[in-house]
N, C-alpha and C positions, 0 to 999 in steps of 0.2 A: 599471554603465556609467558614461563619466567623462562629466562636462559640459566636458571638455578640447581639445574638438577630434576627439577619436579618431572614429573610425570607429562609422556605427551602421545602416549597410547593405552587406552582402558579398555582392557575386556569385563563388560559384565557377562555374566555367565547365570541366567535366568529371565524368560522375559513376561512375567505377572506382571504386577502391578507395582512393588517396590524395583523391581531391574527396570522395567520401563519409565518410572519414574527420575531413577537415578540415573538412567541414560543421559536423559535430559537436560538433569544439573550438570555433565562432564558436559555433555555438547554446547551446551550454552556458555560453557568457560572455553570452549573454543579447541579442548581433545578431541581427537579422530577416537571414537567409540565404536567397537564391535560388540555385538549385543547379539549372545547365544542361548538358544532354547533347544530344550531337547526332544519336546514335541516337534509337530508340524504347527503350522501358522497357527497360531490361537482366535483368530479374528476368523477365522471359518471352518475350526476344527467342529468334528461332529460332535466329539466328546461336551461339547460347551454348549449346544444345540438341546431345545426342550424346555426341563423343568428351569428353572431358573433359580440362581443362588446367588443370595442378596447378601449384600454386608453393611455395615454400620458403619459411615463415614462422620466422623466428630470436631473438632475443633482441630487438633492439633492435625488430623489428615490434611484437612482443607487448608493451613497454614503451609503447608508443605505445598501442596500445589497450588498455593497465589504467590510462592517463590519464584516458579516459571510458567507463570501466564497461563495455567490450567484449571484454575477454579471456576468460573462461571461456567467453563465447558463441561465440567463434570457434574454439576449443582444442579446445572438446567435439567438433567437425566433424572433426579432421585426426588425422591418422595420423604418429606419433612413426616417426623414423630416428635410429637411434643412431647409423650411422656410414655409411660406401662400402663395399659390398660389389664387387670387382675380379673381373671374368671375364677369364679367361685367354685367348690363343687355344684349348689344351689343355681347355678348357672348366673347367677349376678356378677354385672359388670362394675368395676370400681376404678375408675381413672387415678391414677398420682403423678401428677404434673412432674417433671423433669428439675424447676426451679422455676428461677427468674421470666418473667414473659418475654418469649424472642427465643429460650434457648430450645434448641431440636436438635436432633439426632436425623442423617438421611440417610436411607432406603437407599441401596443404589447396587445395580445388577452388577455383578463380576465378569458377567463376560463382555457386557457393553461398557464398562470402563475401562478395561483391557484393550479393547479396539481402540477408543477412546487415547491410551496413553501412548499404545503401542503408533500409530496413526499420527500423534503429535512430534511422539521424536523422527519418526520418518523423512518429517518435514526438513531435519538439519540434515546440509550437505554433507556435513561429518562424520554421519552414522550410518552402519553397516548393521541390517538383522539377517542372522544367520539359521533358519530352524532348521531342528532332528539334526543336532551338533549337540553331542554329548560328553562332557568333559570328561576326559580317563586320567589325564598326568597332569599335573604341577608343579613346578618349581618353584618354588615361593626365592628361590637366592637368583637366579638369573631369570626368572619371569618366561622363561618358557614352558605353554602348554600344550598339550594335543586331544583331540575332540577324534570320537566316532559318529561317523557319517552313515545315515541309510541306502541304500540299497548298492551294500557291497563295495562301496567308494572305501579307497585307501585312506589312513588315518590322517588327519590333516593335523597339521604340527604347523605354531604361531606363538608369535613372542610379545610381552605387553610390558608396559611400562606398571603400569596397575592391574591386579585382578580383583574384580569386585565382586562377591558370591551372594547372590542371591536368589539361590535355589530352592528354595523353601528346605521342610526342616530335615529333609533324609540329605543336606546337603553334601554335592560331591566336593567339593572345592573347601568348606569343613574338614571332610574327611580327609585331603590331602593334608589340611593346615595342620591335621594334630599329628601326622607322622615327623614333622619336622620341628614340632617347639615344645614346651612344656606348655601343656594346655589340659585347663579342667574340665572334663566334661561331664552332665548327668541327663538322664533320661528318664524321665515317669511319665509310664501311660497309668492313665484313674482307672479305675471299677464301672466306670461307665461309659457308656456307647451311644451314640445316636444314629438315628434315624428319618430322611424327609419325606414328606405327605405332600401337597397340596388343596387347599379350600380354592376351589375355582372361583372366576364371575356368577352373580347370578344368574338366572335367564334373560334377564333385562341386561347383562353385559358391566354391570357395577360393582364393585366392593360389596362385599357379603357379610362384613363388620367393619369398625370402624376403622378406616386407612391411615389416620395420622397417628397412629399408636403402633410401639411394640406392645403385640400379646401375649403375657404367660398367664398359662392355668400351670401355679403350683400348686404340686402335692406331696410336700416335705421330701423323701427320696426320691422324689424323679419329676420332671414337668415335659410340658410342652410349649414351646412360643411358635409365633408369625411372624413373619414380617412382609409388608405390602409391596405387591410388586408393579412396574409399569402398566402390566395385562390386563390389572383387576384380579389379578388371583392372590393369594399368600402363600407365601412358601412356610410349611410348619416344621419343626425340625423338634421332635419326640428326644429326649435324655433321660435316660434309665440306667441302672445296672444290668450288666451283659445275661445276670441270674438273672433278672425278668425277662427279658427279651429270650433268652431259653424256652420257657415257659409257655412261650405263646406260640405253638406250631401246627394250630388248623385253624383255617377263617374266621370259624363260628369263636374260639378262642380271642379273636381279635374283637368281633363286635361283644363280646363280656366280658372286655377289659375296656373299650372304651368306655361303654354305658355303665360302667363301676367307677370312671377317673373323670371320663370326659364327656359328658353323654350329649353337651350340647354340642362338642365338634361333629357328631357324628349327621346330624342334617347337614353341618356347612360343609364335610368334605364328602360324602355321601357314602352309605352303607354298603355299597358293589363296590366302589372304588376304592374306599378304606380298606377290605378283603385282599384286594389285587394289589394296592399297591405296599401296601405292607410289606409282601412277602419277594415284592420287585429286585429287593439288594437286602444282604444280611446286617446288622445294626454295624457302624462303623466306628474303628478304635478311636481315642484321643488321648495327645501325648503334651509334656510339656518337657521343655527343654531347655538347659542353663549351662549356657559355658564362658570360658572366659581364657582368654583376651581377646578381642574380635580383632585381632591382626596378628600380623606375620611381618615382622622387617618392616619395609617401606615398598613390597608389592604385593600384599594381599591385605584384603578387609572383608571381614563379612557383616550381613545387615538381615533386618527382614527375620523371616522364623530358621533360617540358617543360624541366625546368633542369639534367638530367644522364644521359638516356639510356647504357643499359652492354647490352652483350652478355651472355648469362644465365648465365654460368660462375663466378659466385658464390652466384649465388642472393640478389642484397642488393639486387636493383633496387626489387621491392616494400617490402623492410626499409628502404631509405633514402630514400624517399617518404617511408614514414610517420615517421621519424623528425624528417624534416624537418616535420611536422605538430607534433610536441611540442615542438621547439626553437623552433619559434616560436610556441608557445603559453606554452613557459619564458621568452621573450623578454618577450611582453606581459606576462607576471606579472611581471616585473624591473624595465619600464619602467609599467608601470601604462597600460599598451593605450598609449603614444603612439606612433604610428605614422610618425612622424617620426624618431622613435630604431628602434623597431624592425624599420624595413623595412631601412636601410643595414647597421645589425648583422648580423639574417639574412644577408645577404650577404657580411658580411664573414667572418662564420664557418662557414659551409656551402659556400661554392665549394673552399677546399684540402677541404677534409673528401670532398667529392660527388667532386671530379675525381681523388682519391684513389681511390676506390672503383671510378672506370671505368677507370681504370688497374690494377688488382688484378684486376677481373673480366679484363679480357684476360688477364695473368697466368696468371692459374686454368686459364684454357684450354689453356695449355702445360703444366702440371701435371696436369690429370686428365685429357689422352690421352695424356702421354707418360713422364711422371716418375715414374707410379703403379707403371710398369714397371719402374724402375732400382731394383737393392739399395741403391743409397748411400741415395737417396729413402727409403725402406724404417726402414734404418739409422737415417736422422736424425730422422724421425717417432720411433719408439721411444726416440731422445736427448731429443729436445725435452720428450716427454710424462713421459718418468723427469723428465727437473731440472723441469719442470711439477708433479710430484707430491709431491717434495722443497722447493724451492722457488714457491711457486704466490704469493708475494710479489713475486717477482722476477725469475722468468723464468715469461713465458705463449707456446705458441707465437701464430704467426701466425694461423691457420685460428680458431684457438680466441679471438685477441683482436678479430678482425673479425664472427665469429658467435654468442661468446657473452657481450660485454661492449657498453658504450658508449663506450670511450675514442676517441675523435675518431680516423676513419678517418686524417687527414696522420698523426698522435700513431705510428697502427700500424706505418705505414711506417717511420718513424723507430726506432721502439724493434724494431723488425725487424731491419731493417742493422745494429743495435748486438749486438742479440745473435748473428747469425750473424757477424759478426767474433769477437766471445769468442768461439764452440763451434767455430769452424773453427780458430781460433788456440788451443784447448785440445786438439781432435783430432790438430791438428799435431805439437803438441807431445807428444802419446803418442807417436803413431806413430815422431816421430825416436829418445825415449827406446826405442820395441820394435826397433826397429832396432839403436840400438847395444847394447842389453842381448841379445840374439838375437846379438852378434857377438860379446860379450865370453865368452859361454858357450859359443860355437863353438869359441874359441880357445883356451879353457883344456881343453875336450874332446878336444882333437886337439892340444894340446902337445906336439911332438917331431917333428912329424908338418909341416914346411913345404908340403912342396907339395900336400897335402891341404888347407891349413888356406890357401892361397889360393886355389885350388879353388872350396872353398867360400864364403871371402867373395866372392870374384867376383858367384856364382849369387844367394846370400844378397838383395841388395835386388829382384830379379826376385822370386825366391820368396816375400817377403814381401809386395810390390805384390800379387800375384795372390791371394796368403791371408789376408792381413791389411788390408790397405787397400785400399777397392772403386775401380774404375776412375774417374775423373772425380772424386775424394773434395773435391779442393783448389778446386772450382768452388762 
């Protein structure tokens, strides 16, 4: 610890998965950390009890937690996805590998790595968790704050050297920081909502499709995915527009929308239970959220979906919490903990990066219910991954440099539109060369032959559009 000024008391103030992560980066530098949730204990709340809700742990998560000794522990929990396995309507399965052999995506329960992180920091002498301590006040200029306490306890008032907010995205401690700086803020919920199901074990106690896959069945406006759980069951999680979900308000309404979308879910999650649990909780909103500066002076910061909430069609909401937990643990190691230097930098460098990623996850969404379906999509997957495999210096696709790299989420964008200019400008470029070389052979084939031989170049660029080049190719 510096005798510099820095910081030698951190409240974080949420304890998910990014505040309990982040605990652990302060305790391991040797801060006395108080760590506030506003629930009760999350390692045996009821609320977290039952169905189960999985997340998508990726490279840059797991990088974040082999920073402080927690990756095998959380690795050993989840369940490896190598790739998207695609239901048809047809009910056909169609696998598309992730990339490179080795890379997966894991499956991994949110409540059991919550206990899991929460459990880990417990272990330093330094850290103090505090549940159903609900943050009301702020001072971001003298670091005094004060929490409300359950059952009628006077408000407890505490002063920190840092405040760290990671409350997810209605954050309070947010909402203190924009009363006191000039700070931008935006908020969009989408047109669409979701909804989870479960596809249990079989009778025999096993997987009921195939476990090392995320599963979507899209269907252009709306889909459904899975993902596998420790139990043997899948958690499905339905996306639609909130107008459909209107739509459907008697049972019988429900089994004539799946056997119209989904007909094969409807054995693996079963006809009574699909009725019932449909109707269990109303379709739930999503919101995305961009603000900026993720600090305040040199005693507040925020992280986590407090400073970039994204809709879940990437799967990097959790991943880029925790990453932001590293980057600013890479930060203090640079600046030697002064928090004068390192609260402005974080900022400077995680808002392109963060606002990047909630713009991608939207993205995503238009891809995995409706692009999964087009050949060209198909086609250019299969291109990308060939010059990926050839070249793996130089060209990486997208999917593959958002989930299994750290190169700064703005970086990805960028080096994206570069290379789909080259491969569409090189695709082009065959195609005109098949074209003319398809005509020059036509022509020598049927020399003597004129009005055959206009005939056919007539037909000639039709025929090739429809068998050589897939529809929409030049988008």
């Amino acid at each position: 610890m510096q005798e510099d000024g820095s910081a030698k008391r951190v409240a974080v103030v949420g304890g998910g998965p990014v505040g309990s992560l982040n605990a652990s980066y302060f305790a391991k530098r040797g801060y006395h950390v108080d760590l506030y949730e506003a629930r009760e204990d999350i390692r045996t709340a009821l609320h977290l009890r039952g169905r189960s809700i999985n997340l998508a742990l990726s490279h840059r998560g797991r990088e974040a937690l082999r920073a402080v000794g927690l990756e095998d522990r959380i690795v050993s929990t989840g369940i490896p996805m190598h790739g998207r396995m695609i239901h048809a309507l047809s009910g056909k399965r169609s696998p598309i590998p992730y990339g490179k052999k080795g890379q997966y995506l894991l499956s991994v329960d949110r409540a059991l790595l919550n206990k899991e992180l929460l459990t880990a920091v417990q272990r330093y002498p330094n850290v103090h968790l505090h549940f159903q301590h609900k943050l009301e006040t702020a001072d971001p200029h003298t670091g005094s704050i004060t929490f409300r306490r359950s059952s009628g306890k006077p408000l407890l008032q505490e002063s920190c050297d840092l405040l760290v907010g990671c409350d997810g995205a209605f954050s309070a401690v947010r909402r203190q920081a924009m009363r006191n700086v000039r700070f931008d803020f935006s908020q969009t919920y989408i047109p669409h909502g979701y909804l989870e199901l479960t596809i249990p074990p079989t009778a025999a106690g096993q997987f009921a499709m195939e476990k090392n896959y995320l599963h979507i069945w899209p269907r252009n406006t709306f889909m459904m995915i899975a993902l596998p759980n420790n139990d043997h069951s899948f958690t499905c999680t339905l996306f639609m527009p909130f107008e459909e979900f209107e739509c459907i308000t008697e049972p019988e309404h429900v089994l004539d929308f799946f056997s119209r979308y989904f007909p094969d879910a409807i054995p693996l999650i079963g006809a009574a239970e699909l009725q019932r649990d449909f109707f269990l909780l109303p379709a739930q909103a999503l919101v995305s959220i961009k603000c900026s500066p993720y600090h305040v002076g040199r005693r507040v910061v925020i992280m986590g979906d407090a400073a970039h909430a994204m809709v879940p069609f990437y799967g990097q909401g959790m991943n880029a919490g925790f990453e932001d937990c590293l980057v600013f643990d890479e930060l203090m190691e640079e600046f030697n903990c002064d928090l004068g230097r390192v609260l402005p930098e974080f900022s400077r460098l995680r808002t392109p990066d963060d606002q990047a990623i909630v713009d991608l996850a939207m993205y995503n969404y238009i891809e995995m219910r409706a692009h999964v379906n087009s050949r060209w999509f198909l086609f250019r997957k299969r291109v990308d991954n060939l010059l990926y495999l050839l070249m793996p210096g130089t060209f990486v696709p997208l999917y593959t440099m958002v989930t299994f790299t750290r190169i700064r989420y703005h970086e990805v964008v960028k080096k994206c539109k570069l290379q789909n200019k080259v491969v569409n400008s090189a695709l082009l470029g065959i195609g005109v060369l098949s074209v003319l070389s398809a005509g020059a052979w036509v022509a020598t084939r049927i020399r003597g032959h004129p009005d055959a031989s206009l005939l056919l170049l007539w037909e000639l660029p039709r025929a090739l559009q429809s068998k050589i080049i897939p529809e929409g190719w030049l988008g």
